[in-house]
N, C-alpha and C positions, 0 to 999 in steps of 0.2 A: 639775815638770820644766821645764827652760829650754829654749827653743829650740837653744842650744847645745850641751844634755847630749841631746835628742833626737836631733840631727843624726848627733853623737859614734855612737850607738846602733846609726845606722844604716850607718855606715860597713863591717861587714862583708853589707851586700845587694850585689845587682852591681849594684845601680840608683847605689850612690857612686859605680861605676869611673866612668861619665858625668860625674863632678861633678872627678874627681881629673885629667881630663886636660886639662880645659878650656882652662888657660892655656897647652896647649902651640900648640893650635891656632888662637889669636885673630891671635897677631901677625903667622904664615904667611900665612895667610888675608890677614887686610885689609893685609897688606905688597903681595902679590901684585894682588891688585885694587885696593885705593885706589892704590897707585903706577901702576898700568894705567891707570888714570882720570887721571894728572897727564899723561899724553900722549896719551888719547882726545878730543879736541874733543866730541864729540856725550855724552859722559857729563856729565849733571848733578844734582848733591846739591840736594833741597831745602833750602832755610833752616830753620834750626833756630827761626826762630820766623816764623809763617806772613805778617805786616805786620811793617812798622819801629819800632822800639821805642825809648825815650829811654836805654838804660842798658846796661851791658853788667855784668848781675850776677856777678861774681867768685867763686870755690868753689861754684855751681851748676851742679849735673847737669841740661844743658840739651837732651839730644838721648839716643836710644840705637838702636843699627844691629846688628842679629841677623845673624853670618855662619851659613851654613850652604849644605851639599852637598844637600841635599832641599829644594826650593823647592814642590813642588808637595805634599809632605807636612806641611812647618812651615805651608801655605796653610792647610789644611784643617784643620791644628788650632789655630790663633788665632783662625782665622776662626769655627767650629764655639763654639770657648768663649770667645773677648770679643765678637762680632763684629764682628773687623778685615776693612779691605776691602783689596786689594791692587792698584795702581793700573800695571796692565803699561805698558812704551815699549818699543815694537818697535825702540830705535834706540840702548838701554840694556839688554842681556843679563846683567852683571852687578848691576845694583841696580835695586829693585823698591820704590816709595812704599809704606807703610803707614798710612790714613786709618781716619778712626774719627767714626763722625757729621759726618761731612763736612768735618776737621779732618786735617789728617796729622800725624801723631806718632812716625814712624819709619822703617826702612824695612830692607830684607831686600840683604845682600852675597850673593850668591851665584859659586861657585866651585866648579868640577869636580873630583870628588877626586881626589887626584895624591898626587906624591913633595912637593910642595909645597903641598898642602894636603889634611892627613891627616882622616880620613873619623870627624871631631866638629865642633862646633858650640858657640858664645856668644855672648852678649848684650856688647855693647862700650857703654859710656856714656862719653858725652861729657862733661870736665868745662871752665866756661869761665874762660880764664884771660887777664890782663892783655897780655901778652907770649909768643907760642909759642918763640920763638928764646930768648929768656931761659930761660923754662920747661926745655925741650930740655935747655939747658946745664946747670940745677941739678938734671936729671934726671940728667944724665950724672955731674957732679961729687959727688955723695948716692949714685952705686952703681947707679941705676937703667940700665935698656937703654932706646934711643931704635930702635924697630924702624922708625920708617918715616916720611919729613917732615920735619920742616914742607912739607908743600905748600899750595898757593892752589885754592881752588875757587869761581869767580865768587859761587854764592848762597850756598855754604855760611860757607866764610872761609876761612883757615889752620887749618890741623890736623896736628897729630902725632902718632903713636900710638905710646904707651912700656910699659914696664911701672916699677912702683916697686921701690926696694931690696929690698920683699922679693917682690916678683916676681908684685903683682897689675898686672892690665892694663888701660887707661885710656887714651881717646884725650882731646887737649887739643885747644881750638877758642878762636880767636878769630873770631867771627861778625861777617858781614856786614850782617845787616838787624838787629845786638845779640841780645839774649837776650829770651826771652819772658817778661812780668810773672809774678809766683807766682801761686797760685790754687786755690781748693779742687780736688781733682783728682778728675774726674768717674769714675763709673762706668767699669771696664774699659779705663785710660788710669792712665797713670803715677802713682804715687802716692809712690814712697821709694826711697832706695839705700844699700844697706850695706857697707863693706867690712870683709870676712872676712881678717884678717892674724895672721900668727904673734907679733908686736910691736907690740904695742899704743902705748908710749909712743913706739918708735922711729916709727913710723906718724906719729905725731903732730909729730913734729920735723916731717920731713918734711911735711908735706903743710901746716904752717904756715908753711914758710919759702917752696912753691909758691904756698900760694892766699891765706896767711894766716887759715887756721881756727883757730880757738879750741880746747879740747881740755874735754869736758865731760863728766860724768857723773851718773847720775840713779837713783835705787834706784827698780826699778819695786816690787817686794813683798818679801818677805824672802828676802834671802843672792843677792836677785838683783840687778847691777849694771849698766846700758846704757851705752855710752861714745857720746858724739856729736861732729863736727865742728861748729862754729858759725861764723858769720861776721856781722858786723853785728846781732849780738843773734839771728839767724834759725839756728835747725838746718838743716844743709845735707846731711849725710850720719851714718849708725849705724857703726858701729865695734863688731866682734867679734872677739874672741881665738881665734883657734881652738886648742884646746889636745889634737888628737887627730890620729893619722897619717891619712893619705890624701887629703887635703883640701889644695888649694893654697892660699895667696895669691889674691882674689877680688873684684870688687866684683858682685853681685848688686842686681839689679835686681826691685823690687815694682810689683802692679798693683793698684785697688782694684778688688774685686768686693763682691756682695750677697751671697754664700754662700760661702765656700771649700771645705767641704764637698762641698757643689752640684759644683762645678769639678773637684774630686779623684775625683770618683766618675765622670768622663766620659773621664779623662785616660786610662786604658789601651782604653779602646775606641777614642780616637783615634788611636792608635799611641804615646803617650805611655810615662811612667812616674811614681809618685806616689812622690817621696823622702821628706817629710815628709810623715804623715796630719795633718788636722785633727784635734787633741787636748783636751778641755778641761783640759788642768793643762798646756799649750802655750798662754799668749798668751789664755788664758780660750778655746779653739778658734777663735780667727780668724786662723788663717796656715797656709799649708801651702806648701810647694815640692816643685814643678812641673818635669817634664823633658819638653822636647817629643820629635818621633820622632828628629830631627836629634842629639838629647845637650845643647839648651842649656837651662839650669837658668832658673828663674825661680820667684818668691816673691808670692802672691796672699795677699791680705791684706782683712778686711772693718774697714769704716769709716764711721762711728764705731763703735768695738767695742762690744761689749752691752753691757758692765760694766766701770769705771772698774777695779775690783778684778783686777791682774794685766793690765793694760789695754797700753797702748802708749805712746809716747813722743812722739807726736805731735798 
């Protein structure tokens, strides 16, 4: 079984309805706050990469910022299963650092539920791009919506937050201090990004004429297919068809952990909910997706997988 015909499976649990509204409330959310933030002086975004760096990598998912209405709920459960730290500013109400061994890697929008920002939750990744203004405009001219930006943020850079033609959500950054080197991705800290679209090839136009990705594909085992974005020779982001109702347009974001298993079996006592179980005829049982109390989906992943057999793509 594919992760994809898994997923398909579970779309009639109510743990999908979580998964199927997500993209209504990303662009509300950080429209509302990130645009707050273009006219609060004292609001400040960390730099997406923590020292200054020589290069500014292009089609790299360089940053990802979790909106959500439960700050003190989504705390205790990242905290509890990566152990993320949360770095409070009493002079910063809306956004919250997320550190991780003494490293910050993220960080928490928060936003009081309203008529304007309806009571779900998502994971936003950033991707870096040459040109936000440009970007913006080929967003706009390809079909896509420009919900919010270009704004300036002294450490962070230029940012705007869109969704693509076919309607996953994606904030674009041109950073200040550049983009962080690759690198093995440690324990409980970023490790992949996938986007989950209805069009696959069309996807691909797109998102080659933004960032300039390559369009790749790779039989993991039989009848199964992985499509990837590439850029410079380097896999930049996974690429899935979604071929089943309920499930929007998406980019989904992975963690590496030691056990996913381990992870899925803590997830409903945290206030969570476990959409995908660790399976072995899934991914050889190293992946499972993850919903925290808030509704935002995320995907843990163990690495290097046990066995190359039905393995992964990375």
């Amino acid at each position: 079984m594919t992760l994809m015909t898994a997923a398909a499976n579970r779309c009639t649990d109510p743990t999908a309805s979580k998964l199927s509204g997500l993209r209504l409330v990303a662009f509300s959310v950080l429209a509302v706050t990130v645009g707050g933030c273009a006219t609060a002086p004292k609001v400040v975004l960390p730099p997406v990469s923590p020292t200054p760096t020589n290069e500014h990598q292009v089609g790299k998912v360089v940053w990802h910022d979790l909106l959500t209405h439960d700050l003190s709920g989504v705390k205790r459960f990242y905290g509890e299963l990566f152990g993320w730290q949360f770095q409070e500013d009493t002079e910063n109400e809306t956004y919250t650092a997320i550190s991780h061994n003494g490293r910050v890697i993220g960080g928490v929008v928060y936003t009081k539920p309203g008529a304007n920002a309806p009571n779900r939750s998502q994971w936003v990744s950033y991707l870096s791009v040459s040109d936000v203004d440009r970007a913006v405009q080929q967003v706009r001219e390809a079909g896509g919506v420009v919900h919010t930006g270009p704004l300036d943020f002294p450490d962070r850079g230029r940012i705007a937050v869109v969704s693509d033609p076919q309607g996953a959500l994606i904030a674009l950054v041109r950073s200040t201090n550049r983009d962080p080197p690759d690198r093995d991705p440690p324990l409980n800290q970023w490790m992949w990004t996938e986007l989950w679209t209805t069009d696959v090839q069309a996807a691909g136009e797109f998102y080659n004429e933004l960032v300039g990705y390559e369009f790749d594909s790779r039989e993991l085992y039989e009848e199964t297919t992985y499509h990837l974005f590439q850029r410079d020779g380097k896999p930049r982001a996974g690429v899935i068809e979604i071929k089943w109702e309920g499930i929007p347009p998406n980019w989904l974001t992975y963690v590496r952990v030691e056990d996913p298993a381990a992870i899925a079996a803590r997830v409903e006592s945290l206030g969570g909910h476990v959409f995908l179980e660790p399976d072995d005829n899934i991914r050889n049982g190293d992946v499972a997706i993850i919903v925290d109390p808030s509704g935002a989906a995320i995907t843990v992943q163990r690495w290097p997988p046990r066995s190359e057999e039905g393995g992964d793509v990375r």
